[in-house]
C-alpha angles and dihedrals in degrees: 000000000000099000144217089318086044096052089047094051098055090050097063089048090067100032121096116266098255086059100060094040086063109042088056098046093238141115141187096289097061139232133311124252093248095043084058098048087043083050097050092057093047100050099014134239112325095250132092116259129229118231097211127193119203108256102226082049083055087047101052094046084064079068101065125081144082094271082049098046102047082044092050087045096056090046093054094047086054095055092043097061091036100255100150099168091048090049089045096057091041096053101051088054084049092053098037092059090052092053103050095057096046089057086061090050116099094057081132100046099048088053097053085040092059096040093055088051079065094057123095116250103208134026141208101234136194097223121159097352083299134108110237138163108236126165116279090241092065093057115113144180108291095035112133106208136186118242126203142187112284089012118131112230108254104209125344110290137163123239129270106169149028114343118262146188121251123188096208096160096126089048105046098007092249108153102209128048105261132220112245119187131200111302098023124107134266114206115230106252099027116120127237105234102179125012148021128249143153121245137187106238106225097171147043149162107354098001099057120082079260102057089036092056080044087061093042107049083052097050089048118090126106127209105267112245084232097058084046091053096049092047093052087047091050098044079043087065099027090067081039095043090044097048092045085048099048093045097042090050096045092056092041089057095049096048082059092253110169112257093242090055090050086039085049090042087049091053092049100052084041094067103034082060102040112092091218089169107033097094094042085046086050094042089046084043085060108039092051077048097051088050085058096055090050089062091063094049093268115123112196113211091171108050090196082059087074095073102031080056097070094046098061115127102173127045119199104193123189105225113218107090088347106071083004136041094244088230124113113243129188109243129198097314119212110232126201123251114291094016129117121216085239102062088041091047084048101052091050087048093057092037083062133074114206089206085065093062090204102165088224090054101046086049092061103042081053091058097045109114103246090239098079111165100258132236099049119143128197097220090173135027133185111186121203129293127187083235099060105022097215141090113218127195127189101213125187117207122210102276093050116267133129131228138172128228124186134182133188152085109007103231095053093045081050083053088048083055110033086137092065115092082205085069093067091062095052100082094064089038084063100046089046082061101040087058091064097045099261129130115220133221120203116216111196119174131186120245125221088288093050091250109146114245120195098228089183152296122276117212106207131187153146096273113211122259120270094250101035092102090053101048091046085054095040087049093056097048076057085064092253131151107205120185130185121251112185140160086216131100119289097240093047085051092045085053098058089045088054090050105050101041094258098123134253101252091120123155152180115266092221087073088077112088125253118278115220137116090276090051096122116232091243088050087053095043087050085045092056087039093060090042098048091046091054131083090212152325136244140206086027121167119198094274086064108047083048092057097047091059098047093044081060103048090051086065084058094256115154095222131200107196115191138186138108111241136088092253086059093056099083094056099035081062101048089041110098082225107027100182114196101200124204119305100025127142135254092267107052086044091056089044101051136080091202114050104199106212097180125061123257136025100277094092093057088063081058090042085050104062094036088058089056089045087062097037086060091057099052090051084059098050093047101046083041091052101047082043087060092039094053088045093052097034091047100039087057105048089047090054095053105040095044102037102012092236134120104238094198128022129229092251086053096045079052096053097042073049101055102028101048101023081046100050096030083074087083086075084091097062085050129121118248152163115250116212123261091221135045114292129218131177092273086194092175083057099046098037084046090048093039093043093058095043088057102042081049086056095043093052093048090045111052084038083066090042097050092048093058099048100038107026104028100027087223110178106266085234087060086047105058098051084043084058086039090060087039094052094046097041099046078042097064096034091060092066089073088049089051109047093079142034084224127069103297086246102079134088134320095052121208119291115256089236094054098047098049084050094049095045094035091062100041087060086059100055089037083066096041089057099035089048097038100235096186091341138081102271117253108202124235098262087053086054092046090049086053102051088049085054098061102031084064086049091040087070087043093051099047084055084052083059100052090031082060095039088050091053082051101058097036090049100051113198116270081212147065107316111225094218109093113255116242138226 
């Protein structure tokens, strides 16, 4: 994944020093000015480049699609017969849709944006035998450069000098700076905490873990399952829309009908089966939705994440402050014999110093009993250094005398105190620790004759969150699989799990097998077996953490993927609900669709359910809005095929447009009952449900139209207002049909807001066909008539619903199911 430069890189990670030297042509002196010009032109500056798409060429491509060509089709059919009012309202939802994609563009760009803001921008270099500050992007390969406390490291490099102390957690997800000696890597982007050392850069750009996340972050991205569902609806009327119109024409061309008034017949049936405004009312759906969300401390970046947010089925959460509170804690300590926690609690607390900050420190002081002997008084202080591993303090007590107090590595405190037969225990006291995740820290303090005494041995760790265990149980009953993705040691992973009620079933993430184009398909499907069995992996890179996310994917998981570091971006991108919690960096907001503002896990359970609240009201609208499709388009095509007459008029297609796709917006704002389990786009379900609800309204409504032609002998131009009411009326109604899967009777009832829309408007229309506003008025017996009419279909319609849901449970599908499989 990460290429030749990637492979090579990693080689001279592991090889000896020598080695590399050599194979880079370098030493410990440096280049020359002119090898690393030479250089530069050969690998390129040391920086991440950006592959950039012009942004009219992004916009256009908004504009091609079924949904936007049956849209575009209908507008130049408008403009071609003269219909101005029809083109301009066309054209803004054209336009508005377009424009409502291209604002989510850019996810990449502001990722690698944000990763590069990480980078160093000048360097201390070893040019000519000669120290010099260049710019971090000439750096190359062979460069030996001078790091400093509080320096970023410019490009990977392995050690030289003196050992020294990188914090590199939002790199790896480690959540303590760790020790690195002569000959091992620094990371690009990791920070040098304590000490000062020289290193030989091997890597850079591309090549270097930087440049590889980078490539990561901008391969990642999977088609939305939203995108996916209003492709499949549009292809769905397209085939209905282009076999009515080619039979309808057909039929209007051999009856000698003039080719503007087939031209005029082809735009109206165009637009009664063109969703202009499914993808804006989803959009809108979502937005409201994603409001919603903000005001439970989730930011969406993404709006389609919204959705994708309520059908995941699997969570993949990084650990540190995320599961944990990234902060060290003393545990329970062991004590030698004869020694109280107190006094061993006491004589760390004087062997650390709270203005260092140094996390070990602070975790320490936490954890001293508040009843401390006073007097005391540190005279002398040492603090740590990577060499010795240690921090020392001369402390006089109040009468005078002078005592000493260490704390450290253990196995340097059990050298300190290689005279106390208490020292021989501490190894397995350590192991006995390291199996359950914890680091230990050694306390050692002199008796009156200055011998060194071991007092006892600190476990410290990153304790879970309060509510960890509760969000890992509240996700479940959602139907969730969540698994732990950290950078951390297995056993300190395994630990938490363990801890939180997550399972113990860690592990390392080298046992799964290698990515790459020779990966066999066998080896892949064993690969997403052994991810989708386990509860988490540990000691996992970026690589990693992007290809457990794909792996699952590919088993036709929806996965939501969280954390807050860099080496989180890649996957947060790839993940179909990538979810950047408090605290995270730029990158793994830019890369993310969901911004956690408050601390912890427990919000994403809220965000959860809202998701599938607004995911139910987006089912409703579509299968509401192909019922309505199938009813006009139909209706239409019947008319004119069986009696040669245009049942509505464009004016009147424009009005059922504005008035019911206008109000019908509302349905954002609408109660519903979120699912219990993960939700997908089930299309078989929604184009079943929809296809029967609009044969249902054909069927009404040419009944009616039939009745008052044949029967009645009302005037054509009566009729079709009278269709036109019916239309608008039935249209509306269904809503209400369509908003659950049970009689439209039960809880939750109708928003107030939806049902003042739906009723609001349909005043409207009720006066614009009573009236007769660019129609034969129709009277207002003739529009009660007509609203008793519908109301009596509007019962039959909502059995036809469960009589359909009922078919549906009891005729599984033979295919692919689009609910995600689970494990």
């Amino acid at each position: 994944m990460s290429g030749e430069g990637g492979r090579a890189s990693e080689e001279l990670a592991r090889a000896p020093l020598p080695a590399v030297f050599a194979e880079l042509g370098s030493s410990a002196r440096g280049l020359s000015s002119a090898q690393a010009r030479t250089r530069l032109e050969q690998v390129g500056p040391n920086e991440i480049a950006e592959q950039r798409r012009s942004a009219l060429l992004v916009f256009l491509g908004y504009f091609w699609g079924p949904i936007a060509w049956m849209i575009e089709a209908a507008l130049v059919l408008s403009l071609l017969v003269r219909h101005w009012t029809d083109a301009a309202i066309i054209a803004v939802l054209l336009a508005m849709n377009g424009g409502v994609a291209f604002a989510e563009e850019h996810q990449a760009a502001s990722a690698i944006a944000a990763l590069k803001q990480r980078l160093a921008t000048t360097a201390r270099v070893l040019r000519d035998t000669a120290w010099a500050t260049v710019p971090v992007r000439e750096l190359v390969p062979g460069d030996v450069v001078r790091l400093r406390l509080g320096d970023v490291v410019p490009a990977d490099a392995r050690l030289l000098g003196a050992a020294v102390q990188v914090d590199q957690s939002a790199l790896t997800g480690e959540s303590l700076p760790v020790g690195r000696g002569a000959g091992e890597v620094l990371y690009s982007g990791s920070v040098v905490v304590r000490g000062e050392t020289d290193a030989l850069v091997y890597a850079t750009g591309a090549a270097s873990f930087f440049g590889r996340t980078t490539a990561l972050v901008q391969a990642a991205g999977t088609a939305g399952h939203f995108q996916r569902a209003v492709i499949r609806i549009g292809q769905y009327l397209i085939v209905a829309a282009l076999v009515l119109v080619s039979l309808t024409v057909a039929v209007s061309v051999a009856r000698g009908n003039a080719v503007l008034t087939v031209l005029e017949f082809a735009l109206v049936v165009l637009i009664a089966s063109v969703p202009v405004a499914l993808p804006a009312v989803l959009s809108v759906t979502m937005a409201v939705g994603a409001r919603r969300l903000a005001r439970r401390q989730a930011v969406v970046s993404h709006l389609p994440a919204v959705e994708e947010l309520g059908g995941i089925d699997v969570l993949c959460s990084d650990k540190t402050g995320t599961l944990t509170q990234n902060r060290l804690a003393v545990q329970s300590p062991w004590q030698a014999p004869g020694v109280e926690a107190a006094d061993l609690l006491g004589a760390a607390a004087l062997a650390s110093r709270a203005e260092d900050r140094d996390p070990i420190d602070l975790a320490v002081l936490a954890a001293a009993p508040d009843d401390l002997p006073h007097g005391r008084v540190v005279v002398e202080f040492v603090p740590f250094d990577p060499v010795t591993k240690r921090t020392e303090a001369t402390v006089s007590d109040p009468g005078g005398a002078r005592f000493k107090v260490s704390k450290g590595a253990p196995q340097v405190i059990a050298a300190l105190c290689a005279g106390d037969p208490a020292a021989r225990r501490l190894d397995a006291v350590v192991q006995e620790f390291a199996s359950r995740g914890y680091r230990s820290l050694g306390v050692a303090r002199t008796d009156a004759t200055g011998t060194w005494l071991l007092l006892g041995v600190l476990p410290l760790a990153d304790p879970p969150r309060d509510d960890s265990a509760a969000t890992v149980s509240a996700a479940r009953a959602l139907g969730l699989e969540v698994k732990m993705v950290t950078g951390d040691q297995v056993a300190i992973g395994r630990e938490v799990a363990r801890r939180i009620g997550l399972g113990e079933h860690i592990l390392p993430a080298g046992t799964l097998a290698a990515s790459g184009p020779a990966e066999e398909g066998v080896q892949r499907s064993a690969s997403a077996a052994v991810v989708e069995s386990a509860d988490g992996f540990a000691q996992v890179f970026p690589e990693h953490k992007y290809r457990i996310v794909k792996l699952l994917q590919a088993r036709g998981h929806i996965v939501g993927m969280t954390g807050d570091g860099v080496n989180d971006a890649p996957a947060l991108k790839q993940a179909d609900a990538g979810i950047a919690v408090a605290g995270a960096t730029d990158a793994a907001r830019a890369a993310a669709d969901v911004v956690l503002l408050a601390p912890g896990l427990s919000v994403i359970v809220d965000a959860i359910r809202q998701a599938r609240e607004i995911f139910a009201r987006m089912i409703s609208y579509a299968t509401y809005r192909i019922a309505e499709t199938i009813r006009v388009l139909l209706l239409i095509a019947l008319a004119i095929v069986a009696f040669d007459f245009f049942p509505v008029t464009p004016v009147m297609i424009v009005f059922l447009a504005l008035l019911n796709d206008g109000a019908i917006l509302s349905i954002a704002y609408d109660h519903v009952r979120g699912a219990d389990k993960p939700v997908a786009w089930d299309m078989r379900t929604v184009l079943t449900i929809a296809t029967a609800i609009g044969l249902m309204g054909v069927a009404e409504t040419f009944l009616l139209f039939v009745l008052a032609d044949q029967v009645i002998g009302l005037d054509r131009g009566l009729i079709r207002t009278l269709v036109y009411l019916k239309l608008s009326v039935s249209g509306h109604l269904t809503i209400f049909v369509t908003r659950t899967r049970d009689p439209f009777w039960t809880r939750p009832a109708p928003a107030p807001v939806l049902l003042g829309a739906v009723l609001g408007t349909q005043l409207i229309a009720t006066l614009i066909a009573a009236y007769g506003a660019l129609m034969t008025p129709l009277g207002w017996a003739w529009a009660a008539a007509v609203w008793g009419y519908a109301l009596i279909w509007f019962l039959v319609e909502d059995r036809v619903k469960l009589a359909a849901h009922h078919w549906l449970g009891h005729h599984p599908r033979r295919a692919r199911v689009a609910q995600p499989p689970r494990a």
